[in-house]
One Martini backbone bead per residue (centre of mass of N, CA, C, O) as a GRO file, in nm:
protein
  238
    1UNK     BB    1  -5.936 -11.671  -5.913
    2UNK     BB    2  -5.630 -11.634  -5.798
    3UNK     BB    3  -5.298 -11.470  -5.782
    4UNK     BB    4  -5.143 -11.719  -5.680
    5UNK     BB    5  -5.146 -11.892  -5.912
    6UNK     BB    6  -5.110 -11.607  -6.119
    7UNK     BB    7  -4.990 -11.401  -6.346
    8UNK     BB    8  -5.147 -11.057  -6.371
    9UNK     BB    9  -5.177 -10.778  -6.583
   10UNK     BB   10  -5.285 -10.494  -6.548
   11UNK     BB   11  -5.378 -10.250  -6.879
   12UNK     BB   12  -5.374  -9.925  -6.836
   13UNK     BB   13  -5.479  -9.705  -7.135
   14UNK     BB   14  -5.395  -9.335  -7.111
   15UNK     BB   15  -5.440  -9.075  -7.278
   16UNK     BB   16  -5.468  -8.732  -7.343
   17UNK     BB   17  -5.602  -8.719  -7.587
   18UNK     BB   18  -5.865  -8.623  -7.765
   19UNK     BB   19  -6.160  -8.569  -7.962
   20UNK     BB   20  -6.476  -8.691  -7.901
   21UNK     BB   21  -6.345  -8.618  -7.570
   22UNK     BB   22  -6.229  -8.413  -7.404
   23UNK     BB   23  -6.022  -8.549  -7.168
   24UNK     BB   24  -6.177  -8.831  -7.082
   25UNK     BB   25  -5.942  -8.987  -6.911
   26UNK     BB   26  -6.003  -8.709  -6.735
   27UNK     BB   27  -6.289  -8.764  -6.670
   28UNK     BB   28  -6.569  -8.747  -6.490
   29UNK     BB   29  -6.785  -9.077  -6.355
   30UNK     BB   30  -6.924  -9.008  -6.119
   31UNK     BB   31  -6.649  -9.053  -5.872
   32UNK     BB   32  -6.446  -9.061  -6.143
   33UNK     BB   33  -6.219  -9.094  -6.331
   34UNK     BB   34  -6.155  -9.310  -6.576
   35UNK     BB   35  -5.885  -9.417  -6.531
   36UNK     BB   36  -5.916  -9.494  -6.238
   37UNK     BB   37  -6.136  -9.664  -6.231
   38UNK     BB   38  -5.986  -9.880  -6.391
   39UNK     BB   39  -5.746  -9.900  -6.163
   40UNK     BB   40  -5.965 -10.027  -5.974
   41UNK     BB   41  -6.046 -10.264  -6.089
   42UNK     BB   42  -5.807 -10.408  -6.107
   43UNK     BB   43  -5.728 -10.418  -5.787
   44UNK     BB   44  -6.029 -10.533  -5.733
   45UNK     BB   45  -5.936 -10.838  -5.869
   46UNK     BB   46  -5.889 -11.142  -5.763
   47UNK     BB   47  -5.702 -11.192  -6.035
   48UNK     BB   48  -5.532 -10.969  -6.016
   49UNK     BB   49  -5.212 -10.889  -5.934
   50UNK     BB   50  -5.164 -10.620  -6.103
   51UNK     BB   51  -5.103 -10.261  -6.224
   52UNK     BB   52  -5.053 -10.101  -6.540
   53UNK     BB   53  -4.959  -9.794  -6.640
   54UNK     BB   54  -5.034  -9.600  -6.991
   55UNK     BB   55  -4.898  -9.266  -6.975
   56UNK     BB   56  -4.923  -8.889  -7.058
   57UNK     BB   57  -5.029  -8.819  -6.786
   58UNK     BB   58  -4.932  -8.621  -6.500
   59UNK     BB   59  -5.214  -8.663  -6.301
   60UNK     BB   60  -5.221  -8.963  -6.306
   61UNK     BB   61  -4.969  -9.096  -6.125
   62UNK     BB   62  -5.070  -9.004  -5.800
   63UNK     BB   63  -5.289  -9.178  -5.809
   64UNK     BB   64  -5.199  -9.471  -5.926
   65UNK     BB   65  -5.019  -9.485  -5.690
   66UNK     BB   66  -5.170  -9.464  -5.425
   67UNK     BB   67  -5.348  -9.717  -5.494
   68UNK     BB   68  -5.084  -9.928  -5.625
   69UNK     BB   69  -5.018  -9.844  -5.895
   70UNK     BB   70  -4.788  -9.859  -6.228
   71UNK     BB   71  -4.566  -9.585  -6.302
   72UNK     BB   72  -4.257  -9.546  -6.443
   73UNK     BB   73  -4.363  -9.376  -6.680
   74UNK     BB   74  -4.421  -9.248  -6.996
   75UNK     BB   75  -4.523  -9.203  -7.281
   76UNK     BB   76  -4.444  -9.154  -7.567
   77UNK     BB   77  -4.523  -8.933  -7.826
   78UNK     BB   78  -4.562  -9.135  -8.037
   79UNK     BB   79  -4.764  -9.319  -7.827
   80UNK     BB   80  -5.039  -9.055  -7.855
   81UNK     BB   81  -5.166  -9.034  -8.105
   82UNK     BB   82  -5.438  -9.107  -8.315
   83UNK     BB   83  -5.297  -9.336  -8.505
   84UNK     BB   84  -5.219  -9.521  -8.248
   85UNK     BB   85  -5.176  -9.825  -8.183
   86UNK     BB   86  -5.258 -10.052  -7.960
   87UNK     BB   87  -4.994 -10.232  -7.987
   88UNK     BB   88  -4.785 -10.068  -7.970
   89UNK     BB   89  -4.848 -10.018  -7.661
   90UNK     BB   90  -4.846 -10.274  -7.532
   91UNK     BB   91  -4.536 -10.364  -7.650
   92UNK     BB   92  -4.410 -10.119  -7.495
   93UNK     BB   93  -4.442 -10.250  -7.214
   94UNK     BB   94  -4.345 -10.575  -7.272
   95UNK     BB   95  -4.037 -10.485  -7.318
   96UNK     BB   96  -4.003 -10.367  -7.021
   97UNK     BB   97  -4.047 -10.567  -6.890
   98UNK     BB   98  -3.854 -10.793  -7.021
   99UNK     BB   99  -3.601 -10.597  -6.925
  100UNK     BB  100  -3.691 -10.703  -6.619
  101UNK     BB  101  -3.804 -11.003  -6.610
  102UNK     BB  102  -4.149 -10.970  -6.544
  103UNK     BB  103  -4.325 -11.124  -6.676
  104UNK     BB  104  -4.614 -11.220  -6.729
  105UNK     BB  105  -4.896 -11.467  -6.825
  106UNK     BB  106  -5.085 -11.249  -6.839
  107UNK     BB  107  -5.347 -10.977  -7.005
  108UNK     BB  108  -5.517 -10.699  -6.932
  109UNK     BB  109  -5.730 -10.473  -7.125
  110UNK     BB  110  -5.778 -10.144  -6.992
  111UNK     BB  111  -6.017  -9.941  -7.085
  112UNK     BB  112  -6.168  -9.637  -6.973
  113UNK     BB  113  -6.406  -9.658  -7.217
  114UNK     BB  114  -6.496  -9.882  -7.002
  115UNK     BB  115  -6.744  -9.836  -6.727
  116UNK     BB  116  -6.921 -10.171  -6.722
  117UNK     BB  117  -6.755 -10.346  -6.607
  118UNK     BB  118  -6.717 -10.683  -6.495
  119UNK     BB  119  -6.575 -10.924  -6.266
  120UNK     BB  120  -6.703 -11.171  -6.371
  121UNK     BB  121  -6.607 -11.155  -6.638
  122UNK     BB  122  -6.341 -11.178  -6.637
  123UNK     BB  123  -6.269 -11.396  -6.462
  124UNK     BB  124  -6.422 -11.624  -6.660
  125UNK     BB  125  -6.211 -11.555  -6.892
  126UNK     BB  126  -5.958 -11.645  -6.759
  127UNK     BB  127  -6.071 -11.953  -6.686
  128UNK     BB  128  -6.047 -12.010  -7.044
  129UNK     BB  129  -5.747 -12.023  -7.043
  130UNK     BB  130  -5.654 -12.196  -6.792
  131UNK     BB  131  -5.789 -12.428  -6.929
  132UNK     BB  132  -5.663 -12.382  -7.237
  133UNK     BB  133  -5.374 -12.331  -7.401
  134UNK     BB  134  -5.495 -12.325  -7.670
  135UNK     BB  135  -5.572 -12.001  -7.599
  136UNK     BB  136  -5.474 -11.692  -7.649
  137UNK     BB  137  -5.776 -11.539  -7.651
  138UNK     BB  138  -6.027 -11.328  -7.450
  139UNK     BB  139  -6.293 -11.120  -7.563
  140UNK     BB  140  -6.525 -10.893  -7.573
  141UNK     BB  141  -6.884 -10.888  -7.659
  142UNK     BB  142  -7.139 -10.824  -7.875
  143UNK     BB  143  -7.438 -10.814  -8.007
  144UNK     BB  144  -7.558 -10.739  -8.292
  145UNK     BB  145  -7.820 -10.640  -8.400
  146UNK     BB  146  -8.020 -10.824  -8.653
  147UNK     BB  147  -8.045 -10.503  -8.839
  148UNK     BB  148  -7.684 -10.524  -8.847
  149UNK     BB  149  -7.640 -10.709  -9.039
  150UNK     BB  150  -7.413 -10.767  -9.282
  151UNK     BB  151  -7.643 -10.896  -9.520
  152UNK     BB  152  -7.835 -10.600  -9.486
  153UNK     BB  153  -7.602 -10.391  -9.561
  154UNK     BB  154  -7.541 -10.119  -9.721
  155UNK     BB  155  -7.430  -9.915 -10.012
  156UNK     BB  156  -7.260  -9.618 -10.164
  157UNK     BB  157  -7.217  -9.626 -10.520
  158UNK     BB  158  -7.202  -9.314 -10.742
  159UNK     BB  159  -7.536  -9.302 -10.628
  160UNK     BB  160  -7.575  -9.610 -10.538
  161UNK     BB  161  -7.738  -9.883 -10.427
  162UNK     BB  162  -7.565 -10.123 -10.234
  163UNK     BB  163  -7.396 -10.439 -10.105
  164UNK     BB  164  -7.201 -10.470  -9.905
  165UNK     BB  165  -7.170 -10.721  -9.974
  166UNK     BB  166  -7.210 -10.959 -10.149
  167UNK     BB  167  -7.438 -11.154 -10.298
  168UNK     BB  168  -7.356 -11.466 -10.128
  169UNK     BB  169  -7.409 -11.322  -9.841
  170UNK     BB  170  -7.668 -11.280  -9.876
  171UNK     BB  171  -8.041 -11.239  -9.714
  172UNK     BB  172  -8.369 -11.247  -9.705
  173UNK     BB  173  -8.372 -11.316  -9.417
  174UNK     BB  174  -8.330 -11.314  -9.080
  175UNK     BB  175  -8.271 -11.582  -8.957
  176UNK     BB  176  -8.016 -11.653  -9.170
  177UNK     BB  177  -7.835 -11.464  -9.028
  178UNK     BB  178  -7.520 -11.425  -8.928
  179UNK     BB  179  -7.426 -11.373  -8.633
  180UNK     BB  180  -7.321 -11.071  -8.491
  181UNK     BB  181  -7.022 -10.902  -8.340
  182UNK     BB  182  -6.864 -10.669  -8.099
  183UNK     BB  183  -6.682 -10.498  -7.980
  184UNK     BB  184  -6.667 -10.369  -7.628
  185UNK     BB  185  -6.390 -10.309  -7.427
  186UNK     BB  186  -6.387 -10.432  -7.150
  187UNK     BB  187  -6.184 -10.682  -7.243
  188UNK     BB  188  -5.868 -10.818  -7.345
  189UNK     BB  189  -5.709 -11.148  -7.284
  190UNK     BB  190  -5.378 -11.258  -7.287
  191UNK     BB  191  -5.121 -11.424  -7.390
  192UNK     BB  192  -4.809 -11.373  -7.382
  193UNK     BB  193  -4.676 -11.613  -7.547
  194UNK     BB  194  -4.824 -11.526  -7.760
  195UNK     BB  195  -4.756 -11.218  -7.826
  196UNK     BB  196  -4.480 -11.305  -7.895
  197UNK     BB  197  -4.527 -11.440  -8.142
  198UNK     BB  198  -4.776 -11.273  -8.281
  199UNK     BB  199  -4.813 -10.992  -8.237
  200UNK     BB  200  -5.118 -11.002  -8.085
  201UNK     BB  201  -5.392 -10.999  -7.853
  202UNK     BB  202  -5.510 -11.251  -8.025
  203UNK     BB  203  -5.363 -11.443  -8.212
  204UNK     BB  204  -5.470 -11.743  -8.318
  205UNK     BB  205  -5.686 -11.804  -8.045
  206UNK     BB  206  -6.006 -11.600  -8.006
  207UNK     BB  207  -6.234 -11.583  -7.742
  208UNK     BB  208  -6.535 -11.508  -7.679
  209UNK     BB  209  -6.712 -11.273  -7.508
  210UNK     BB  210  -7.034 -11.252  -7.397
  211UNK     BB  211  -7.232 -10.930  -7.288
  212UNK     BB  212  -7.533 -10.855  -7.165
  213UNK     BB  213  -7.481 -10.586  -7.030
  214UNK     BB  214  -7.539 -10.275  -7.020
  215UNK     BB  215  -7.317 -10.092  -7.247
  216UNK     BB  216  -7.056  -9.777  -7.314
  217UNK     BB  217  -6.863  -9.686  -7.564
  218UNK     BB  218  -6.621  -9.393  -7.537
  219UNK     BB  219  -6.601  -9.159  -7.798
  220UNK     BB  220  -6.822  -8.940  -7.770
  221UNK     BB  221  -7.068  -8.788  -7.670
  222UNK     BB  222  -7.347  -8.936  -7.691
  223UNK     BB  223  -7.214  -9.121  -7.516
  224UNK     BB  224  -7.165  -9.013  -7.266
  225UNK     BB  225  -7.463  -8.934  -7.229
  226UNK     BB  226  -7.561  -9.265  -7.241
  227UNK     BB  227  -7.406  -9.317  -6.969
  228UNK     BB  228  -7.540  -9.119  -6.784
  229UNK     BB  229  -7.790  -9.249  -6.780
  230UNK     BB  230  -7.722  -9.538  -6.704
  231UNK     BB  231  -7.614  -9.454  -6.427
  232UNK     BB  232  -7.836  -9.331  -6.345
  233UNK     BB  233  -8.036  -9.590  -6.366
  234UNK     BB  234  -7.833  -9.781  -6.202
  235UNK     BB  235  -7.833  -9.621  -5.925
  236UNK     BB  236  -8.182  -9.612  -5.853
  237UNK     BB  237  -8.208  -9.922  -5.865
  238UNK     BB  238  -8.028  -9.924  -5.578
   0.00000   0.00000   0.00000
């Protein structure tokens, strides 16, 4: 998909704190900060017009901007907090940019904490958007193992071992158990006029994307350790 068809806006979201990786978003992956990486996929990817960053990050500012990212402001620290939903980091942006009068078309929500992301899946999922008005957003997801089907989970209720689920939800086979999918951060994809209305990256109708390499959402330090076995391991299979 050309960039010259339609306004796609990459926003990076990257703040200061993390208590599961301290200063995450700003420690480095491979050969770059995972914040870096992320505004380098937005802007090397054929279908994104432009990369805007919402960050509170003062040394993250001069490396997005040489790179040719915005970053017009600080993120205000009341949406930094750990309890800050990402929705309001969002609508925060959409704010901005809607009072400068230039709303993109679409926006596509790049977590630093995804860097196995694949450019070939973005586009592919934008151009889901594109071939249906009727579709509001388009999300990576992963298939859960099909032995942590929400069928199969349990919960301990009093110090008693019960049904995550109700009884009518559960089955007894494996076959039987509707498969589960998990987001996985890699992106988000959303038609803008869909998020004003209904104030949701997801919207009223929104379509899953699978990916099926491997790869690792960074909440952890043992997240981290198995990011970087993976990264290692193929590096070295290239």
């Amino acid at each position: 998909m050309s960039s010259n068809k339609t306004r796609v806006l990459g926003l990076v979201v990257a703040r200061a704190g993390s208590k599961g990786i301290p200063g995450k978003n700003m420690r480095t992956f491979g050969d770059a900060p995972l914040a870096v990486q992320a505004i380098k996929f937005g802007l090397d990817n054929s279908s994104v017009s432009s990369v805007f960053v919402s960050s509170d990050i003062e040394e993250l500012k001069p490396s997005a901007q040489k790179l040719g990212a915005e970053m017009p402001f600080f993120r205000p620290k009341q949406l930094c907090l750990d309890d800050t939903a990402m929705i309001d980091v969002v609508d925060h942006v959409v704010d901005f940019l809607e009072t400068e009068n230039r709303l993109p078309e679409f926006l596509v929500l790049l977590q630093p904490t995804s860097p196995f992301r694949r450019h070939s899946d973005l586009n592919d999922a934008l151009t889901l958007l594109l071939e249906d008005e009727n579709i509001d957003s388009v999300v990576s997801v992963e298939a859960v193992p099909e032995h942590y089907s929400p069928a199969f989970l349990m919960k301990i209720e009093d110090g008693k071992l019960v049904p995550f689920l109700s009884d009518e939800n559960l089955c007894a086979r494996r076959q039987d158990a509707t498969r589960a999918f998990s987001r996985n951060g890699q992106f988000y994809v959303t038609r803008i006029s869909s998020f004003l209305r209904y104030k949701s990256i997801y919207g009223k109708t929104c379509l899953p994307f699978p990916t099926s390499h491997p790869a690792v959402n960074l909440d952890t330090l043992d997240d981290w350790d198995q990011a970087t076995k993976l990264l290692d391991s193929s590096t070295n299979a290239t």
